[in-house]
C-alpha positions in Angstrom: -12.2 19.1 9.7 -10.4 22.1 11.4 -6.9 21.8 11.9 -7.4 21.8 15.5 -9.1 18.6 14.9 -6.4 17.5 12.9 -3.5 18.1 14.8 -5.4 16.2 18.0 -5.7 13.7 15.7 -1.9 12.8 14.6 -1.4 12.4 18.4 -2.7 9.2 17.6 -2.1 8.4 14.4 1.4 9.0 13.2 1.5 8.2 10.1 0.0 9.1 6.9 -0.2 7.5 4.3 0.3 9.8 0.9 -1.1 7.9 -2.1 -2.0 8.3 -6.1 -2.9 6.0 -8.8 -4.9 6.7 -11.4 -6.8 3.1 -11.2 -9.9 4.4 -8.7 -10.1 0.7 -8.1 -6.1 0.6 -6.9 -7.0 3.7 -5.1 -9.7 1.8 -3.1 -7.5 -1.3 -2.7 -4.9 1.0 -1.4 -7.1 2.8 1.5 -9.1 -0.2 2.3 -5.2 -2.0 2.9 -3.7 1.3 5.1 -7.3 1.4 7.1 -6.9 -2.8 7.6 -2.9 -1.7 8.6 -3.9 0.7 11.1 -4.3 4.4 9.2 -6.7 6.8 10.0 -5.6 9.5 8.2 -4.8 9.4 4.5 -4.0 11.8 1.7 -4.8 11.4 -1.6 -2.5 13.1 -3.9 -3.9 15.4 -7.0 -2.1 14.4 -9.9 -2.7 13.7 -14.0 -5.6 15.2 -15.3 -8.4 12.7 -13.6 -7.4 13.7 -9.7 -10.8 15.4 -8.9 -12.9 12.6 -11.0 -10.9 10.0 -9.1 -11.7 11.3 -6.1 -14.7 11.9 -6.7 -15.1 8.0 -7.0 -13.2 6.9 -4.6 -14.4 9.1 -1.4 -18.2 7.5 -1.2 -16.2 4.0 -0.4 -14.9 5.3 2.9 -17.5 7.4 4.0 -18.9 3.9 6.3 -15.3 4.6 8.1 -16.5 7.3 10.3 -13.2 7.2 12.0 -11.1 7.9 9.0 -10.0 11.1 7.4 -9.2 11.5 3.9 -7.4 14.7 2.6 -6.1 16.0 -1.1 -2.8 17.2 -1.2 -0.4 18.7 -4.6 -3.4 21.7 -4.3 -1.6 25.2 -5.8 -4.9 26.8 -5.5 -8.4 27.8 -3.9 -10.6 26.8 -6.5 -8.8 23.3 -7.2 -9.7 23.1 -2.9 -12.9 24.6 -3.0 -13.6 21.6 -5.5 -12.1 18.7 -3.3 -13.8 19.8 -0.4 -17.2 20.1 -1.9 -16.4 16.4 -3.1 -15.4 15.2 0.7 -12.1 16.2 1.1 -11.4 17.0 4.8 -8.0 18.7 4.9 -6.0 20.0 2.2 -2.2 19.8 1.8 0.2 21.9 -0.6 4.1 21.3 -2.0 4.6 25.1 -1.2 3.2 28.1 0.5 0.2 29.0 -1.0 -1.2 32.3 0.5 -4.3 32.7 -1.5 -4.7 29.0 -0.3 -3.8 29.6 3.5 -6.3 32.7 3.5 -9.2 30.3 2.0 -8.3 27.4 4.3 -8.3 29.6 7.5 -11.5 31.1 6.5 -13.6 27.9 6.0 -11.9 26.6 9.0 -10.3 23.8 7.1 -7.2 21.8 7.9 -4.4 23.4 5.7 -0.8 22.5 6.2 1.8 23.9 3.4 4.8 22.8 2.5 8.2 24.7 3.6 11.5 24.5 3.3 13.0 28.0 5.3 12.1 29.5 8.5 11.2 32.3 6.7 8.6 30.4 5.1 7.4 28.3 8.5 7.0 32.2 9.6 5.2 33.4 6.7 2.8 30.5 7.3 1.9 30.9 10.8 1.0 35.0 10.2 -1.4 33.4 7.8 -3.4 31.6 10.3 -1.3 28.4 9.6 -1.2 25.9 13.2 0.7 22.9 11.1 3.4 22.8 8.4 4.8 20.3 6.1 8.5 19.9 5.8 9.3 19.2 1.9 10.8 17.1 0.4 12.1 15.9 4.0 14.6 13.5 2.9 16.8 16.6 1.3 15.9 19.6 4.7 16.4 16.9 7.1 15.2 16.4 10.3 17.9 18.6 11.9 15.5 21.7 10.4 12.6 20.2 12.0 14.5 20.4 15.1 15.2 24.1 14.3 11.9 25.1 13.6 10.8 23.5 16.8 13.3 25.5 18.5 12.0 29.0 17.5 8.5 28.2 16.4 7.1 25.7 19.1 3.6 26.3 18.3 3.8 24.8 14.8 3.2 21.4 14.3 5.0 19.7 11.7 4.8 16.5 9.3 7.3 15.7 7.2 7.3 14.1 3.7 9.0 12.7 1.3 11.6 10.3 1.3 11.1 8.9 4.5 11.8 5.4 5.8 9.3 3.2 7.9 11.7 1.5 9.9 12.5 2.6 13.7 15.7 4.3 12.7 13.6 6.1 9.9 11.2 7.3 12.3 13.0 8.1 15.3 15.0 10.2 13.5 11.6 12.5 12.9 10.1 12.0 16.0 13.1 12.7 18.2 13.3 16.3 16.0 9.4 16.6 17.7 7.1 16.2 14.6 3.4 15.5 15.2 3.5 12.7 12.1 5.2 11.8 9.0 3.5 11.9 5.6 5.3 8.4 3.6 4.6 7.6 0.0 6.8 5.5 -2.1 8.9 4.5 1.2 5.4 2.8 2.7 3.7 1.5 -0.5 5.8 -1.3 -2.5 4.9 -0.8 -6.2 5.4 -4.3 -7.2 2.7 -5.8 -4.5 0.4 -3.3 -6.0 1.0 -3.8 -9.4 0.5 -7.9 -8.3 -3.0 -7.1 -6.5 -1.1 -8.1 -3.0 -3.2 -5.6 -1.0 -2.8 -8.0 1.7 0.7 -7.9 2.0 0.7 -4.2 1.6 -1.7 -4.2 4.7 0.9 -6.2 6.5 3.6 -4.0 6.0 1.4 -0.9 6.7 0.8 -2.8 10.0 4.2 -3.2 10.6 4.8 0.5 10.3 2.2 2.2 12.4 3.3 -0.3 14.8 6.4 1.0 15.0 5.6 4.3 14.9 3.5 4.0 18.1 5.9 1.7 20.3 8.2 5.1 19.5 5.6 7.0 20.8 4.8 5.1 24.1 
């Protein structure tokens, strides 16, 4: 998927969901629960030394979803990208600027959106080809820098992550700033309904937010 593709995409879709376990099967209970709650964009997040095996195992599960798009983020490098993306990967996301990472994205026409936290570094990513950013960790830049960016940098779109709240105050806060999506992790997923097998109930509150992401929206 070119990021293009992707950025149409979060039009729709506002949030996604930004996931890791290294249970393949908790993985899978995880997607199947955010797909049943209303996501159709999901990152899975590289971490521990299994990531890429994981992965690997999880990604022929969703493939019958022809609607859903599943991306890697916590990727410093290339090669570590070149090896999601042979495995299915369809958009790759980084804590940081990674130009050696841009420069490969841009080339393959893959989604790439870095994380930044200056405008220098919003800049720096959009001479590299870069059309999207990620605003990290959000919950400690804010949203009034999202608001900033915007301001001087309109043609970037932005997603957020880290530390933000599903709720409508939560939200509106980002949206109101003029991100494209959010990117929620710990905030969205409750640890103790996964560690109990409640897939349903984390379906439901999944629900709940992408719901209220889109009556935002309309």
């Amino acid at each position: 998927m070119d990021i293009t593709q992707f950025i149409q995409l979060t039009k729709s879709h506002k949030i996604v969901p930004v996931f890791f376990h290294q249970d393949a099967a908790v993985v899978i209970n995880t997607i199947e629960a955010s797909y049943k709650g209303g996501v159709r964009i999901f990152e899975f997040v590289n971490r521990g030394l299994n990531g890429l095996e994981t992965f690997k195992t999880i990604i022929p599960y969703f493939n019958k979803y022809e609607d859903l798009v599943v991306g890697v983020g916590t990727i410093y490098d290339s090669k570590t990208a070149a090896q999601f993306v042979e495995a299915g990967a369809q958009f790759i996301v980084s804590p940081g600027l990674v130009p050696e990472l841009a420069n490969y994205c841009v080339q393959n026409n893959i989604a790439y959106i870095p994380g930044i936290a200056t405008i220098t570094e919003a800049t720096t990513a959009m001479h590299l080809g870069c059309e999207m950013i990620k605003i990290f960790p959000a919950n400690v830049i804010g949203s009034a820098f999202a608001k900033a960016v915007k301001s001087v940098l309109p043609q970037l779109a932005i997603m957020p992550t880290g530390g933000i709240n599903p709720t409508e105050n939560g939200l509106s806060e980002w949206f109101n700033a003029g991100v494209n999506c959010v990117g929620m992790g710990s905030q969205l997923f409750d640890k103790l309904k996964i560690n109990n097998g409640d897939f349903k109930g984390l379906e439901l509150d999944i629900e709940k937010a992408v719901e209220t992401a889109l009556k935002l929206q309309s």
